[in-house]
MDTraj code that builds the backbone (N, CA, C; nanometers):
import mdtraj as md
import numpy as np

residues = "UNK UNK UNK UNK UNK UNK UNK UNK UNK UNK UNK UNK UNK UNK UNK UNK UNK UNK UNK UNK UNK UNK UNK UNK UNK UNK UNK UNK UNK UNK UNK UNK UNK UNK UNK UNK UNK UNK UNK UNK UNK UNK UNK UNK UNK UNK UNK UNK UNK UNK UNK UNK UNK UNK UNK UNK UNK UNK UNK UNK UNK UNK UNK UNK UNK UNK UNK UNK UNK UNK UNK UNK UNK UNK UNK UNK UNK UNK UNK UNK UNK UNK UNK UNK UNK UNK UNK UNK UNK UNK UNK UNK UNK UNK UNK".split()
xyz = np.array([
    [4.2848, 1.3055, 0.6767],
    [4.1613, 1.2380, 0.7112],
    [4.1626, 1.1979, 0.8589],
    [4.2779, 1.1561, 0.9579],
    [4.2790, 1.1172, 1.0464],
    [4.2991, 1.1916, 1.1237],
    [4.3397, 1.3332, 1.0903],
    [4.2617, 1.4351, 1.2199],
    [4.1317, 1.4939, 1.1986],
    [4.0997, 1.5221, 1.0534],
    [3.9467, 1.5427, 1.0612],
    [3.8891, 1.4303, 1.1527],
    [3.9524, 1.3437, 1.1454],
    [3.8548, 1.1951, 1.2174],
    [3.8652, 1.2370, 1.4027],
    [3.9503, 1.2276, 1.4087],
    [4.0227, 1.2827, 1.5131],
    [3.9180, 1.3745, 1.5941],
    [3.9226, 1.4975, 1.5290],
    [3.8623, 1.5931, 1.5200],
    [3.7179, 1.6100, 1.5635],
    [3.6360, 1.5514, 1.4799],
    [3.5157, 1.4946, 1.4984],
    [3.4463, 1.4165, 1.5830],
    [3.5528, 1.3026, 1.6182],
    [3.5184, 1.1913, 1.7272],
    [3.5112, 1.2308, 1.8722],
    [3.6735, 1.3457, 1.9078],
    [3.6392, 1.3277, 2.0377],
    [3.5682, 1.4497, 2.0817],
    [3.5096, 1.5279, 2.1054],
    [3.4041, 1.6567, 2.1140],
    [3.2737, 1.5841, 2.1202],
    [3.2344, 1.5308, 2.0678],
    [3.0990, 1.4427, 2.0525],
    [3.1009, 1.3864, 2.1434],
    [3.2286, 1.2691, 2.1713],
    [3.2307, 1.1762, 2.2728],
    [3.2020, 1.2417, 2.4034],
    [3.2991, 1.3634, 2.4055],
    [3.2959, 1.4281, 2.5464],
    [3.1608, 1.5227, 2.5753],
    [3.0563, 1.5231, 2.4760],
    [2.9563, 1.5666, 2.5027],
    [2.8413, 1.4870, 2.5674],
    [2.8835, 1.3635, 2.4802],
    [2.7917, 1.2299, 2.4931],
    [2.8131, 1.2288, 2.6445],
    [2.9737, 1.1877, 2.6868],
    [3.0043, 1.1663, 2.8577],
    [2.8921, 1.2748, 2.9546],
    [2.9280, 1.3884, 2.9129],
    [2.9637, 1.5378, 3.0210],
    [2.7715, 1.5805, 3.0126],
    [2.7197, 1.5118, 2.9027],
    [2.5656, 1.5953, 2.8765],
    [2.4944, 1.5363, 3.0387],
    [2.4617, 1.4018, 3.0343],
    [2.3710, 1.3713, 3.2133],
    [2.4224, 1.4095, 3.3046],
    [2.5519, 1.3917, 3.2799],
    [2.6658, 1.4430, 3.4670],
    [2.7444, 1.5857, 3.4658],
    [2.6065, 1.6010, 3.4724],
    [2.6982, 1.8236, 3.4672],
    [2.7801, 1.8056, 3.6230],
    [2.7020, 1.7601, 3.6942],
    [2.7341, 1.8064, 3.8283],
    [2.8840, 1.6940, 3.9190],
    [2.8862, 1.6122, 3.8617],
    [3.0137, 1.5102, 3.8543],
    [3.1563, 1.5911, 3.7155],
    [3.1182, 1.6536, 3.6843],
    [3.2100, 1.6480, 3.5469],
    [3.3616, 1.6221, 3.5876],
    [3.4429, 1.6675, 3.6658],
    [3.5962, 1.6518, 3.6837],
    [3.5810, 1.4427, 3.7166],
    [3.5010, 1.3948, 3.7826],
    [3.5075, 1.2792, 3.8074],
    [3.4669, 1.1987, 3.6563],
    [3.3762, 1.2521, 3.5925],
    [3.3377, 1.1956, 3.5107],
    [3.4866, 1.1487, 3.3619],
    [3.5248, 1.2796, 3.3658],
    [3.6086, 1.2917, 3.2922],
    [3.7404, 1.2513, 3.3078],
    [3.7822, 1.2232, 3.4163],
    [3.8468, 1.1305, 3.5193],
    [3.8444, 0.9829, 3.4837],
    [3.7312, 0.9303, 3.5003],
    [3.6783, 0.8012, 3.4909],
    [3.6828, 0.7348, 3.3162],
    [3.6629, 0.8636, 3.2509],
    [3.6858, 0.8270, 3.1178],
    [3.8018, 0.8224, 3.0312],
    [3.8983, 0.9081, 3.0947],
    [4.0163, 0.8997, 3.0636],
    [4.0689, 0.7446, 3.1352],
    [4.0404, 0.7243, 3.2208],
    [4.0691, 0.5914, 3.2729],
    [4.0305, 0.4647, 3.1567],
    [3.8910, 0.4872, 3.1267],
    [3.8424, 0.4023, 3.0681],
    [3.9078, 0.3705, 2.9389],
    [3.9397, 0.4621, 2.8868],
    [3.9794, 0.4776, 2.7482],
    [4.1359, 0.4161, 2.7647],
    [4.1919, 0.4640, 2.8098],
    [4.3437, 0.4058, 2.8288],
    [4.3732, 0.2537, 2.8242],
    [4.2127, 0.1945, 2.9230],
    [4.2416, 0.0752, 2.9437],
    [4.2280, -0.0157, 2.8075],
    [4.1040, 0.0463, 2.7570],
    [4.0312, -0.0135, 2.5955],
    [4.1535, 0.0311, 2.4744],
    [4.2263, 0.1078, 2.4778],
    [4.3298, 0.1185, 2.3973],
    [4.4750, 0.0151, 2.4317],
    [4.4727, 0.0027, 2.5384],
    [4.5219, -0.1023, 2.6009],
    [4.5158, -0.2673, 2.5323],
    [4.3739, -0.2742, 2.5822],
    [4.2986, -0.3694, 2.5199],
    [4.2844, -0.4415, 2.4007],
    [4.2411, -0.3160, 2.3502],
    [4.1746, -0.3339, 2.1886],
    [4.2882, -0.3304, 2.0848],
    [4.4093, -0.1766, 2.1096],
    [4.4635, -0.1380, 2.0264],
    [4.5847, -0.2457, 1.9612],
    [4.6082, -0.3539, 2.0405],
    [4.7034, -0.4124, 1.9774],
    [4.6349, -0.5018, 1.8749],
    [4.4941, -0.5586, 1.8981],
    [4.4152, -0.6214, 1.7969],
    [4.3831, -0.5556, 1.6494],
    [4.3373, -0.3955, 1.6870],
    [4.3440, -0.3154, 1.5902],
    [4.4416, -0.3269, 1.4955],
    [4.5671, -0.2846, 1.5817],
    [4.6701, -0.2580, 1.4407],
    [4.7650, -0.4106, 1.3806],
    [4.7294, -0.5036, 1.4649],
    [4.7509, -0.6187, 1.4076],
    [4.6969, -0.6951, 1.3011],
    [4.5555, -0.6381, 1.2895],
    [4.4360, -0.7634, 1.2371],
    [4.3740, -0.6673, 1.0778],
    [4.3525, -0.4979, 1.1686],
    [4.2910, -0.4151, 1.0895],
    [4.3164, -0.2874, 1.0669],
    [4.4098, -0.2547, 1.0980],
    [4.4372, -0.1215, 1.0899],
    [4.5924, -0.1227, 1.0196],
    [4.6243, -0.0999, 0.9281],
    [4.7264, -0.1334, 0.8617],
    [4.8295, 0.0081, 0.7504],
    [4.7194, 0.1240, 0.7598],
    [4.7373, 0.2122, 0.6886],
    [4.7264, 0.3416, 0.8243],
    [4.7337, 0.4551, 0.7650],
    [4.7064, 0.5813, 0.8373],
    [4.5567, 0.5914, 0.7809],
    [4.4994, 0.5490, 0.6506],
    [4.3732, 0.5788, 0.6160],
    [4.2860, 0.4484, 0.6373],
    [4.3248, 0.3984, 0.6961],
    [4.2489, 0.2457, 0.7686],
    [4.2027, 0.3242, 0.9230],
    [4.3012, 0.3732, 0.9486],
    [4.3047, 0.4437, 1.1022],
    [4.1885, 0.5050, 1.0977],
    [4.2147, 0.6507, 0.9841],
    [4.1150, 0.7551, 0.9544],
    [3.9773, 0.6488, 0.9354],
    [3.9379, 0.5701, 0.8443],
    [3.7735, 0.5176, 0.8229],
    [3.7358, 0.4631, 0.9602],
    [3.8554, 0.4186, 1.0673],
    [3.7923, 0.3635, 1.1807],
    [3.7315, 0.4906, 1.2777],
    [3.7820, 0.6028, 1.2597],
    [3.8259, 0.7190, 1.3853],
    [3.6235, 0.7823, 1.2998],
    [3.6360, 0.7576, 1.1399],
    [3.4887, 0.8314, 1.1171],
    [3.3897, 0.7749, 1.1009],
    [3.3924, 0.6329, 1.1595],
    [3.2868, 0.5367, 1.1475],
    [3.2526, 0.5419, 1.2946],
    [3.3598, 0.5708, 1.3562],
    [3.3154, 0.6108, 1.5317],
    [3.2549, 0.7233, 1.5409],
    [3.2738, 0.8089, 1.4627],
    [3.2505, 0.9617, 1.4826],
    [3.1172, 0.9311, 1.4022],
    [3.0687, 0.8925, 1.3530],
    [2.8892, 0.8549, 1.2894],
    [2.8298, 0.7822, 1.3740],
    [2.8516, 0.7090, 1.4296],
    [2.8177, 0.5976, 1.5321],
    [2.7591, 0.7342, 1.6498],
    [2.8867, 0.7309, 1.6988],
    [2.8747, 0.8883, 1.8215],
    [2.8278, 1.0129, 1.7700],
    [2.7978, 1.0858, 1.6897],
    [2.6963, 1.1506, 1.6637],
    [2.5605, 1.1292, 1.6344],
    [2.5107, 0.9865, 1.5296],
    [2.3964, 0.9857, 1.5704],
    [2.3537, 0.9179, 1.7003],
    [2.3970, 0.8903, 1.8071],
    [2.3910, 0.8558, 1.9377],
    [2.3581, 0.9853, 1.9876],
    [2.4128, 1.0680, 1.9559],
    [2.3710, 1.2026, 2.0588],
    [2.2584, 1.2928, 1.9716],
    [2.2495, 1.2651, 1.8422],
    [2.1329, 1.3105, 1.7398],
    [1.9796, 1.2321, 1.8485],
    [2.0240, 1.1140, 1.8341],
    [1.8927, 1.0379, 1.9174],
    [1.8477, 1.0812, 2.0216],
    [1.9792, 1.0920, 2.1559],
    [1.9514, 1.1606, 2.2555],
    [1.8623, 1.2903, 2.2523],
    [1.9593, 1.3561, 2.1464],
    [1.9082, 1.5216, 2.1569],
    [1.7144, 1.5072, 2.1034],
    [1.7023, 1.4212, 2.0036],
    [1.5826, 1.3976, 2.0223],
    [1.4626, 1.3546, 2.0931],
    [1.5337, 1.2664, 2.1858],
    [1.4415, 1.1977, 2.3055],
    [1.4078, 1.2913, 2.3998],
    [1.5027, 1.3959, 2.4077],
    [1.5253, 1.4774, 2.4818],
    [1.4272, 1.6038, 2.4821],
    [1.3580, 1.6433, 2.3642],
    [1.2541, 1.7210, 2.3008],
    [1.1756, 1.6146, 2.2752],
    [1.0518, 1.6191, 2.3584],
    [0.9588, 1.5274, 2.3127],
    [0.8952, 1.5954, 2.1709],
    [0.7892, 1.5284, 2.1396],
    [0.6787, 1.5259, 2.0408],
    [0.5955, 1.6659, 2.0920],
    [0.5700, 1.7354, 2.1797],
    [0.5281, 1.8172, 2.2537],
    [0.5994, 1.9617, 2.2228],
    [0.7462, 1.9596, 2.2254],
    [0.8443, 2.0559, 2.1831],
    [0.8995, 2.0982, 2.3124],
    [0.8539, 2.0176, 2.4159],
    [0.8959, 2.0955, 2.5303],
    [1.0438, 2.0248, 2.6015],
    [1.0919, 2.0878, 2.7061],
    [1.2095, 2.0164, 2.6876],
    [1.2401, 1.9783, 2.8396],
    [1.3015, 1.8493, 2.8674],
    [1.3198, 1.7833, 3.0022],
    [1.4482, 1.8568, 3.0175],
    [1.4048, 1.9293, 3.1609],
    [1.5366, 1.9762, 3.2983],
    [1.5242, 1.8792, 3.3617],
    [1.5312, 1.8325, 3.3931],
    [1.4753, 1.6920, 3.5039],
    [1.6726, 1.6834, 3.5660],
    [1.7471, 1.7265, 3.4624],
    [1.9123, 1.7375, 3.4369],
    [2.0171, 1.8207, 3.4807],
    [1.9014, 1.9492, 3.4831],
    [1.9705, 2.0766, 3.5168],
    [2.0264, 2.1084, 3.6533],
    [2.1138, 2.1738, 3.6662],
    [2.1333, 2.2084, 3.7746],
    [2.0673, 2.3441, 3.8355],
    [2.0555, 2.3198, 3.9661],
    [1.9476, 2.4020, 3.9918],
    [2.0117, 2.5302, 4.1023],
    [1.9880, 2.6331, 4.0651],
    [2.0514, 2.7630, 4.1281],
    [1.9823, 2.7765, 4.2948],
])
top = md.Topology()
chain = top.add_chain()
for i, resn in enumerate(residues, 1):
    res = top.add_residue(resn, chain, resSeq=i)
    for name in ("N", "CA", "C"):
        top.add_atom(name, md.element.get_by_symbol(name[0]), res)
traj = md.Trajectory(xyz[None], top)
């Protein structure tokens, strides 16, 4: 369960990051690896102290993120196609 979780969570995440900043991406991805280190830092000793107590405690946390972060980018991808069907470049990079 906790690499399906695994699995699931970070691809999404890195889509969620990498989808507005095509044109930053090595910085972006940079910045997030930063970020993340620090919040595992942070967070992770609270985690496995308070709530995380199993390998399948781990797994429900890793796929409750991975629902969270997919419909986040479900929304996006919708905002993103208006009501119209047409679709904002406003993003793209331009040749």
């Amino acid at each position: 369960m906790l690499t399906v979780a695994q699995g699931l969570s970070f691809p999404i995440s890195i889509a969620l990051l990498l989808g507005p900043h095509k044109k930053q991406a090595g910085s972006v991805s940079a910045l997030s690896g930063s970020i993340q280190m620090v919040i595992a830092g942070a967070l992770g000793g609270y985690l496995v102290e308070y709530w995380v107590t199993s390998q399948t405690t781990l797994g429900g946390f890793y796929v409750v993120s991975a629902l969270l972060m997919a419909a986040n980018l479900l929304m996006s991808q919708l905002r993103r196609y208006s009501v119209t069907g047409t679709v904002d470049t406003s993003d793209t990079i331009e040749r």
